[in-house]
C-alpha positions as CSV (number, residue, x, y, z in Angstrom):
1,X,117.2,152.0,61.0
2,X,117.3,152.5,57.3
3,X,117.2,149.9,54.5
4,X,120.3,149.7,52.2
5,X,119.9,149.2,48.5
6,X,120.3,145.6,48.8
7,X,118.0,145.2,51.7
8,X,115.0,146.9,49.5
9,X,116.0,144.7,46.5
10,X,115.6,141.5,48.4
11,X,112.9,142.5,50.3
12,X,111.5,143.6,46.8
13,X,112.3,140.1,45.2
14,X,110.7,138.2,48.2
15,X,107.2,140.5,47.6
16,X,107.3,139.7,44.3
17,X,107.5,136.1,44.6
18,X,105.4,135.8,47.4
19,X,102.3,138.2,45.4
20,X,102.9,136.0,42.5
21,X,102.4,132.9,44.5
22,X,99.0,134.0,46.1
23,X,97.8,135.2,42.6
24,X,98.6,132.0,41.1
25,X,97.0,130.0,43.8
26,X,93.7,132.3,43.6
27,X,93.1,130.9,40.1
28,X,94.6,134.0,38.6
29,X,97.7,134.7,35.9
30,X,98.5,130.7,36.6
31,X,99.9,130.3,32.9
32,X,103.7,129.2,31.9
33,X,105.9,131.9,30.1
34,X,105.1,133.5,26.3
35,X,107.6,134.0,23.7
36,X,106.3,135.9,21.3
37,X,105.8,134.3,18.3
38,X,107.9,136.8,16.1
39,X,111.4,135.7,17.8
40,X,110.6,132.0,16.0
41,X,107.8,132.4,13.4
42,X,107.9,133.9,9.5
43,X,107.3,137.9,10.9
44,X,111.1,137.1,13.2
45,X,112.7,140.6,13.7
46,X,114.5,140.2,10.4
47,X,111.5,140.6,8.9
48,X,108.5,143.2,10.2
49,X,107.3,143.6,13.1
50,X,103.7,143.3,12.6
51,X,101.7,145.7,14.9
52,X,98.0,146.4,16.2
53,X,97.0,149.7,17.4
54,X,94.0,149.8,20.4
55,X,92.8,153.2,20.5
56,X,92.6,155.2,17.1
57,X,91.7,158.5,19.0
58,X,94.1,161.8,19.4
59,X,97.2,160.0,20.9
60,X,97.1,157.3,18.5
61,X,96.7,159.7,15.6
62,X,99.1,162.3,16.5
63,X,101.7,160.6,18.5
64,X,102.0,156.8,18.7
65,X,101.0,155.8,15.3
66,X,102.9,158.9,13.8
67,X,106.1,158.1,15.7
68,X,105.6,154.2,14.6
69,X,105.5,154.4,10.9
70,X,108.1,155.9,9.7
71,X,110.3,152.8,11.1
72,X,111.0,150.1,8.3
73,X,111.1,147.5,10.9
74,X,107.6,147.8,11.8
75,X,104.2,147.5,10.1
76,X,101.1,148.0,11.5
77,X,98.3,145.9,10.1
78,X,95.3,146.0,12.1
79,X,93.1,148.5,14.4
80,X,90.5,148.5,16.6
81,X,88.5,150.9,18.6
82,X,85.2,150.8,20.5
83,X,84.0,153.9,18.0
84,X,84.0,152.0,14.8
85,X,84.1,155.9,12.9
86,X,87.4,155.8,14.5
87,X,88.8,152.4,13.5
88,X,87.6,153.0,9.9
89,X,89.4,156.4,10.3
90,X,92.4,155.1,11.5
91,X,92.3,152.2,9.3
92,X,92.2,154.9,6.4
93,X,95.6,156.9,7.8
94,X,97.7,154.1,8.1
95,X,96.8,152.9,4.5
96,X,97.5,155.8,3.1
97,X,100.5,156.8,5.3
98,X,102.2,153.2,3.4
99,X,100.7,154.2,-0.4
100,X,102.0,157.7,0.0
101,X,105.5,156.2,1.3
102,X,105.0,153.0,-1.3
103,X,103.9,155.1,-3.8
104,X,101.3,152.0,-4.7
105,X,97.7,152.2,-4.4
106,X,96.1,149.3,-1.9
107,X,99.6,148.9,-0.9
108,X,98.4,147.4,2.3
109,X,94.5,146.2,3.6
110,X,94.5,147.1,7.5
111,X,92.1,145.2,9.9
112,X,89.6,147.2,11.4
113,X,88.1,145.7,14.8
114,X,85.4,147.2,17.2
115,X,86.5,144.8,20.0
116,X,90.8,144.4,20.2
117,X,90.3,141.1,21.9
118,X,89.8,139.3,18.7
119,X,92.5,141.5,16.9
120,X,94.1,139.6,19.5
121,X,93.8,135.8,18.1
122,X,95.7,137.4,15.5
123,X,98.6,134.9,14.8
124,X,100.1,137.2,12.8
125,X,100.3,140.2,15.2
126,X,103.1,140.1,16.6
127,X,102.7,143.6,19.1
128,X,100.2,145.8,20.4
129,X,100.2,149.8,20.8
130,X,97.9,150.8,23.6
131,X,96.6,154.6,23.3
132,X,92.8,154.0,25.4
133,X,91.9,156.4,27.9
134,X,93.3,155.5,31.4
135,X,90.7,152.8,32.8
136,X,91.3,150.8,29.4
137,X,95.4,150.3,29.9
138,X,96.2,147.6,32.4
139,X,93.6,145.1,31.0
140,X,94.6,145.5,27.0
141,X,97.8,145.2,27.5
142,X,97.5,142.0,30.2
143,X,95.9,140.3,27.7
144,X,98.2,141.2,24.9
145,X,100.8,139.6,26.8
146,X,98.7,136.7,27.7
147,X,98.4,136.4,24.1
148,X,102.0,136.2,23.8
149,X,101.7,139.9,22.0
150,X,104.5,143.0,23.2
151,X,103.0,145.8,24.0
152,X,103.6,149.6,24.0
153,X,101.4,151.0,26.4
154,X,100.1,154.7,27.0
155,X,100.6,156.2,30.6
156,X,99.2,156.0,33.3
157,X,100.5,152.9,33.8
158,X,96.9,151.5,35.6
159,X,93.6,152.9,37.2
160,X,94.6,151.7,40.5
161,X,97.3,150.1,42.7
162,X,96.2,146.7,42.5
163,X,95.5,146.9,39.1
164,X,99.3,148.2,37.8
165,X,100.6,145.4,40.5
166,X,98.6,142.6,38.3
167,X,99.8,144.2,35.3
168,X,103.6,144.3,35.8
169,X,103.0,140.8,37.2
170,X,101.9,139.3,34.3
171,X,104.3,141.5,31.9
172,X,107.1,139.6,34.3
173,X,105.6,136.3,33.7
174,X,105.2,136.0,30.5
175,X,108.2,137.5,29.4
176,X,107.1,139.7,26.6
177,X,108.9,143.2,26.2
178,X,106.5,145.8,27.2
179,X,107.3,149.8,27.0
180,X,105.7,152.6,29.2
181,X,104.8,155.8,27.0
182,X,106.8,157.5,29.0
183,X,108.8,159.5,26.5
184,X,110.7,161.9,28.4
185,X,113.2,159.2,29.1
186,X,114.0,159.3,25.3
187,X,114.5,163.3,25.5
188,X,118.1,163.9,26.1
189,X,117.7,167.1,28.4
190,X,115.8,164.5,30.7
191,X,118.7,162.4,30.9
192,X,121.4,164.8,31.2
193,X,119.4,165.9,34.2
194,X,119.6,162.4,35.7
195,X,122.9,161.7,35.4
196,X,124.3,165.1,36.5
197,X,122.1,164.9,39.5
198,X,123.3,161.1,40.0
199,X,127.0,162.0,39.5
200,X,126.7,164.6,42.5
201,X,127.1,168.0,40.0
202,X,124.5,169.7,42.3
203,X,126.0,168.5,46.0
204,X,123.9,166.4,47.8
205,X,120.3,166.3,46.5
206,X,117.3,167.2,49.3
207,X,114.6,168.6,47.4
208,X,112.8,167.7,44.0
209,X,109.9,170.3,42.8
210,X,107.6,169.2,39.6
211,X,105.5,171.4,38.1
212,X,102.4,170.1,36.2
213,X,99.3,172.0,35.5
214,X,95.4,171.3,36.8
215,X,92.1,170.9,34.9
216,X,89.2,173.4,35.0
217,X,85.8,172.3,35.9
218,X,83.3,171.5,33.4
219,X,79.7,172.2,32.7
220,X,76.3,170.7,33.6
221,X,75.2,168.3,31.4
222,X,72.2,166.3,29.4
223,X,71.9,163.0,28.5
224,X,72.3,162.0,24.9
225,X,71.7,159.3,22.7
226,X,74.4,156.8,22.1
227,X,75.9,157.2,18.5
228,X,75.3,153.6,16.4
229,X,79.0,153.7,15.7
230,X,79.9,153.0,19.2
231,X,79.7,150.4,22.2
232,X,79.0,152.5,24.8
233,X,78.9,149.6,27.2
234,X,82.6,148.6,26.5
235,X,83.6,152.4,26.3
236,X,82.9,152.5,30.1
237,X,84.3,148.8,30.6
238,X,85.0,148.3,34.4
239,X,83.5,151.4,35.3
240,X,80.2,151.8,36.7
241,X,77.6,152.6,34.4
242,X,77.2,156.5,33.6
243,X,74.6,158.0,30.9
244,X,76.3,158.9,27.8
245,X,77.3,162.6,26.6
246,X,79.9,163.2,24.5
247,X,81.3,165.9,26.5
248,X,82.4,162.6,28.6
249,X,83.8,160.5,26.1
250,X,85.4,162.0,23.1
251,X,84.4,164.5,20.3
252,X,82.2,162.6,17.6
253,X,83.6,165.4,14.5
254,X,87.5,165.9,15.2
255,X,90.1,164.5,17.1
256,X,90.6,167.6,20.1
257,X,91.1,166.7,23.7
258,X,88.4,164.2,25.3
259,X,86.1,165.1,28.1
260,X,87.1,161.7,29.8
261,X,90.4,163.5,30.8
262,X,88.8,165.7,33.4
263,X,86.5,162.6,34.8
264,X,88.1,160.8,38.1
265,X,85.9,157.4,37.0
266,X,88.3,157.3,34.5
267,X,91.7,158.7,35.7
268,X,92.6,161.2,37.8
269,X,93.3,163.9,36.5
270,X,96.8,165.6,35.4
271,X,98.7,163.6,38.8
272,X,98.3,161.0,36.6
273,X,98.3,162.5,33.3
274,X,101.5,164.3,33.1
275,X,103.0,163.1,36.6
276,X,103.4,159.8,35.8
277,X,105.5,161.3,32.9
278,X,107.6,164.0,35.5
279,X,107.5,161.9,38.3
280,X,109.4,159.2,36.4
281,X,112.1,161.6,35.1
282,X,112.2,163.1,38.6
283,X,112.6,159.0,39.9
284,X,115.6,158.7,37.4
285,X,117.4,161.3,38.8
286,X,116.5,160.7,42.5
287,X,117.3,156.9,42.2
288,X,114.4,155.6,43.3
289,X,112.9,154.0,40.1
290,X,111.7,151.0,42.0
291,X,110.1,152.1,45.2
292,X,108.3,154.8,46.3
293,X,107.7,157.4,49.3
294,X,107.3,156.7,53.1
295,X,105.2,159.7,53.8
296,X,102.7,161.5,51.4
297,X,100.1,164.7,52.1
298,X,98.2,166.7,49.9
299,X,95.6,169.4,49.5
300,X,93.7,169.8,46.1
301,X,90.4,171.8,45.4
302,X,87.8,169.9,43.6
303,X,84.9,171.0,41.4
304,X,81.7,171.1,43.3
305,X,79.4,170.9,40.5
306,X,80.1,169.9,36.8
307,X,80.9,166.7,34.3
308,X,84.3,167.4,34.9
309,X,84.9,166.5,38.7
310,X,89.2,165.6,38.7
311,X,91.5,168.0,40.5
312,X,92.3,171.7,40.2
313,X,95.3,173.7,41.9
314,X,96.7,171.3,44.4
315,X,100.2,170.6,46.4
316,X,101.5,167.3,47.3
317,X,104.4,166.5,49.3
318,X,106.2,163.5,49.8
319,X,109.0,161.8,51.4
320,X,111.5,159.4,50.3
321,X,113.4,156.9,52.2
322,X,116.8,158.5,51.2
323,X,115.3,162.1,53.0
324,X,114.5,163.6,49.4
325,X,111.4,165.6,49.8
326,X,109.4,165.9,46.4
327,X,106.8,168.9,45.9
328,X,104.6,168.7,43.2
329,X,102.5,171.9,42.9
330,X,100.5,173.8,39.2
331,X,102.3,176.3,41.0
332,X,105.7,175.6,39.8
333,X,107.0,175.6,36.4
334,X,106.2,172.9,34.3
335,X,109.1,170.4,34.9
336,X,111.8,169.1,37.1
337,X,113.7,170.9,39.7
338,X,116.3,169.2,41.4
339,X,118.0,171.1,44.3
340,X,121.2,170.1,45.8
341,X,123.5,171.5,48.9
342,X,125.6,172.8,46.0
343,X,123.2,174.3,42.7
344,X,120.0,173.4,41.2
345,X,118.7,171.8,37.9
346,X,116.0,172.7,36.2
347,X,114.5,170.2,32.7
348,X,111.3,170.3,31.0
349,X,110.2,169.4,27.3
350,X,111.2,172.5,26.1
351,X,109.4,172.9,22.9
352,X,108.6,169.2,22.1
353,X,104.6,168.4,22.6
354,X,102.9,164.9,21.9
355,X,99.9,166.4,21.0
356,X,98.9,169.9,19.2
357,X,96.4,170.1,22.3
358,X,99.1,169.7,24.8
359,X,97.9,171.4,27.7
360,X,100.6,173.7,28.2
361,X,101.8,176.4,25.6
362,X,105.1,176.1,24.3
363,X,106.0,179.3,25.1
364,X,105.2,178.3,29.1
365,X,107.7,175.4,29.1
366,X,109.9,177.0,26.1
367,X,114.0,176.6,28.6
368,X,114.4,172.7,28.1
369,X,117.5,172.8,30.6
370,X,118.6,175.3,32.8
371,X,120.7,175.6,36.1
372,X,121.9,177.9,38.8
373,X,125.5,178.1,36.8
374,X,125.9,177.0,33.7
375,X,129.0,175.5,34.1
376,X,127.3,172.4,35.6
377,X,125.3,171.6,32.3
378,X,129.0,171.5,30.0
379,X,130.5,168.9,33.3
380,X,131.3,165.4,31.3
381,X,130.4,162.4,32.9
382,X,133.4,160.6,33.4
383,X,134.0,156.7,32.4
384,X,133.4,155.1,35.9
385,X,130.7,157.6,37.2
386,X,126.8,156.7,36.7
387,X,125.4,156.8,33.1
388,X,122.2,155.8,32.2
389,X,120.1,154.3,29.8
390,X,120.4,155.5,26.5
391,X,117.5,156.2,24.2
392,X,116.5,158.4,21.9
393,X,113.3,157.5,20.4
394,X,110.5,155.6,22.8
395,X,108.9,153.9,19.9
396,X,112.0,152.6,18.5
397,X,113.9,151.8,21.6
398,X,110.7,149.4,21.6
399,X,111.1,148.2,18.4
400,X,115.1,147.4,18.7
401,X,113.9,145.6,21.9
402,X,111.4,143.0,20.4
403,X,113.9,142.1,18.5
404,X,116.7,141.9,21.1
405,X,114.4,140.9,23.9
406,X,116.2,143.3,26.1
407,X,114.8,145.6,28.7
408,X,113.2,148.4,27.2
409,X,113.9,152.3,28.9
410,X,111.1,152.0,30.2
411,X,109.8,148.7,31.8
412,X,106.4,147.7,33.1
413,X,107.7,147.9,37.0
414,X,109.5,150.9,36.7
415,X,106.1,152.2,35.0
416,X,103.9,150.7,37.7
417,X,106.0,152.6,41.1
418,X,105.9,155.8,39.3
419,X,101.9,155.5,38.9
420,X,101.5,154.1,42.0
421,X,103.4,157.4,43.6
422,X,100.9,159.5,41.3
423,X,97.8,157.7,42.5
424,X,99.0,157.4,46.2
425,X,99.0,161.5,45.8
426,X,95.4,161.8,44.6
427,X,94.7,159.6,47.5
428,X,96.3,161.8,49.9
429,X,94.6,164.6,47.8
430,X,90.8,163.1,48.8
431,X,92.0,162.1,52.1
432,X,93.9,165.8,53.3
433,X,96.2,164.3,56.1
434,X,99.2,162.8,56.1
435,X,99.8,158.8,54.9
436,X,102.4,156.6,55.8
437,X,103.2,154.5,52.7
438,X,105.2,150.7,52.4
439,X,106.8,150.8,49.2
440,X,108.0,147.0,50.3
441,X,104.2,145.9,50.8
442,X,103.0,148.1,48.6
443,X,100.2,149.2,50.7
444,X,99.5,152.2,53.7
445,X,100.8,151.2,57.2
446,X,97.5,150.6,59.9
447,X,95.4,153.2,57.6
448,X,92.6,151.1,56.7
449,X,90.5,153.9,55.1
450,X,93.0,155.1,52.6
451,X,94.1,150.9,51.6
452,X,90.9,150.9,50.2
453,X,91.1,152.9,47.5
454,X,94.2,150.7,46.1
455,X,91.7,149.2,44.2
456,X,88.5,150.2,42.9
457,X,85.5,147.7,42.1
458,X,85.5,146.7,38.6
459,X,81.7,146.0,36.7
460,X,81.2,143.0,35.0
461,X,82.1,141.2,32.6
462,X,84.7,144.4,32.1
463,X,87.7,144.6,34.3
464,X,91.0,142.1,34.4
465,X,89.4,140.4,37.0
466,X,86.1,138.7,35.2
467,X,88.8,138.9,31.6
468,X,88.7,134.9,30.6
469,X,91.7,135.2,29.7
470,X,93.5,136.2,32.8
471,X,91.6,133.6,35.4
472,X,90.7,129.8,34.9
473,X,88.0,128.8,32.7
């Protein structure tokens, strides 16, 4: 017998209390609630919002730091970065981002920091901008918001299941505002989609397809000598210890795409890369933001020899509660197709990129909204049908909501099931048969092969599980 909305909602609510319960009584997260300290203190949100940035590598420089300037509201006064060439770097664009726009030298002295935990006893930081690679997301940003810090974060959400759970835990508990770089759901195409979809303009939906690309193998490669400038040790955090090339972490001379991209001990690969970004638009218009699947398969081809060991072509199917099957294939276009017993919908980005090394050319992805008549894309949502959040700027629907403490577009739960759908696929993808998956419990129903790899052992003293500040002293 199916569940009905409010069913999954309480059931929801009564898993949430219950986890947070045992993680409290396991000597874990057991703190009272944050306010930041900019709703009360001399940086209020009258004033700036005074901002660090973790991660001064391509996203930071091309996307989240260039989107987050130009807002008067904000001002970003520290950095830190494992690779101190890279702190100093970005220490050096956002100074002279604010003397070119001040038109005064020195106009502002930025912090530069090698480790972002003590850019975090900042008193005067009010906010955090996360843009690590992947395995350096959930335990930044928990301890931001320990720190009583909001936090932009960079998807994927988490590294694992168990570690996004934690995260959207804490982000719950303490109270702080904390936004998913999920920008699509500030693209209007994205949300026209949605609500259209939502407001029945294609029939009766059945059938979601999402296009995202894959990631070639890489080469065989020698072990080279850690650069002075960075901690290598902290680079690879929770992860188990791997000899350094920079073909694995990042380029030491520009600012191009990283080799830790195409590494599964540090993400996995474009499911996660881009799919956390379609699979939440897809979510939005499916209505299923907070849960999940019920069945999930896959197939994938995997390098056999290489650096570069994530995923190639590769199909994954799944199946929602509400009988929506979703198909996510490098064979599609890149985007969202929704198909309905009465038209289709297709959205992509059109010819918006984050990045100049976006992995897709423009000209691939160039029709930001199309359908099977056009008639459906001029329909007008009427006054009592479903319309849906409104933003038009990710970094600044942030901003506006440190300052109104309202939910931002896009939350830390709503971030967490959409990974969690992406990494439940690259499970299916190792595993090749189908799973059975508890959105409710969060874990895979009498499969006690594939429930191991919600989590992933973490190396110490990385990893929010040894972090000091997220367990007892």
């Amino acid at each position: 017998m199916k569940k009905n909305k409010t069913n999954v909602k309480d059931q929801l609510s009564r898993r949430s209390y219950i986890k947070k319960s045992l993680i409290s009584s396991a000597g874990i997260l057991a703190v009272p609630s944050i306010v930041p300290a900019s709703v009360f203190g001399k940086n209020a949100p009258s004033n700036k919002i005074n901002i660090g940035q973790i991660g001064c590598g391509r996203i930071a420089r091309d996307h989240d730091l260039a989107e987050t300037l130009p807002f008067d509201d904000a001002r970003v006064i520290a950095v830190s970065d494992v690779d101190l060439n890279r702190a100093q770097k970005g220490k050096a664009l956002i100074e002279n981002w604010y003397s070119n726009k001040k038109a005064q030298k020195k106009y502002l002295n930025v912090k530069a920091y090698q480790d972002y935990r003590e850019m975090l006893l900042d008193k005067d930081l009010d906010a955090v901008i996360i843009s690590t690679p992947d395995h350096w997301h959930a335990q930044p940003a928990m301890e931001a918001a320990m720190a009583g810090k909001d936090v932009y974060l960079q998807k994927p959400t988490s590294l694992t299941i168990a570690e996004g759970r934690a995260l959207s835990d804490v982000v719950k508990q303490t109270g702080i505002v904390l936004q998913v770089g999920t920008q699509q759901r500030s693209s209007s195409q994205f949300r026209i989609a949605a609500e259209l979809v939502r407001n029945g303009r294609i029939g009766q939906l059945h059938t979601v397809k999402i296009g995202l690309p894959g990631d070639p193998s890489g080469p065989v490669v020698a072990e080279m000598q850690v650069p002075k400038n960075l901690n290598y040790d902290m680079w690879l955090g929770s992860t188990p210890e791997a000899f350094y090339t920079e073909t694995r972490v990042h380029p030491q001379g520009d600012f191009s795409r990283p080799g830790w991209l195409r590494c599964e001990q540090f993400g996995a690969g474009m499911i996660t890369g881009w799919g956390q970004h379609h699979i939440d638009s897809a979510h939005w218009g499916m209505d299923t933001e907070f849960t999940g699947p019920v069945e999930i398969e896959a197939i994938a081809q995997f390098p056999k020899s290489g650096l570069w060991n994530v995923h190639g072509d590769f199909m994954v199917k799944a199946k929602y509660e509400n009988n929506i099957d979703m198909f996510i294939s490098g064979g599609y276009p890149n985007g969202i197709r929704y198909e309905g017993t009465e038209g289709w919908i297709f959205v992509s980005r059109g010819s918006y990129s984050a990045t100049t090394s976006d992995p897709v050319k423009q000209a691939d992805n160039s029709k930001a909204l199309d359908a099977s008549n056009p008639e459906i894309l001029k329909s007008v949502i009427g006054e009592n049908e479903v319309h849906l959040y409104k933003s038009t700027d990710q970094h600044g629907n942030w901003l506006e909501c440190i300052k109104s403490r309202k939910e931002p577009v896009s939350p830390a739960e709503m971030g967490h099931r959409t990974c969690s759908v992406c990494l439940v696929s690259h499970i299916a993808m190792k595993l090749s048969r189908k799973l059975h998956w508890d959105p409710i419990t969060e874990t895979f129903v009498n499969d006690t092969e594939a429930n191991a790899m919600l989590s992933r052992e973490q190396r110490a003293p990385w990893g929010y599980q040894h972090s000091k500040l997220l367990t007892h002293k």
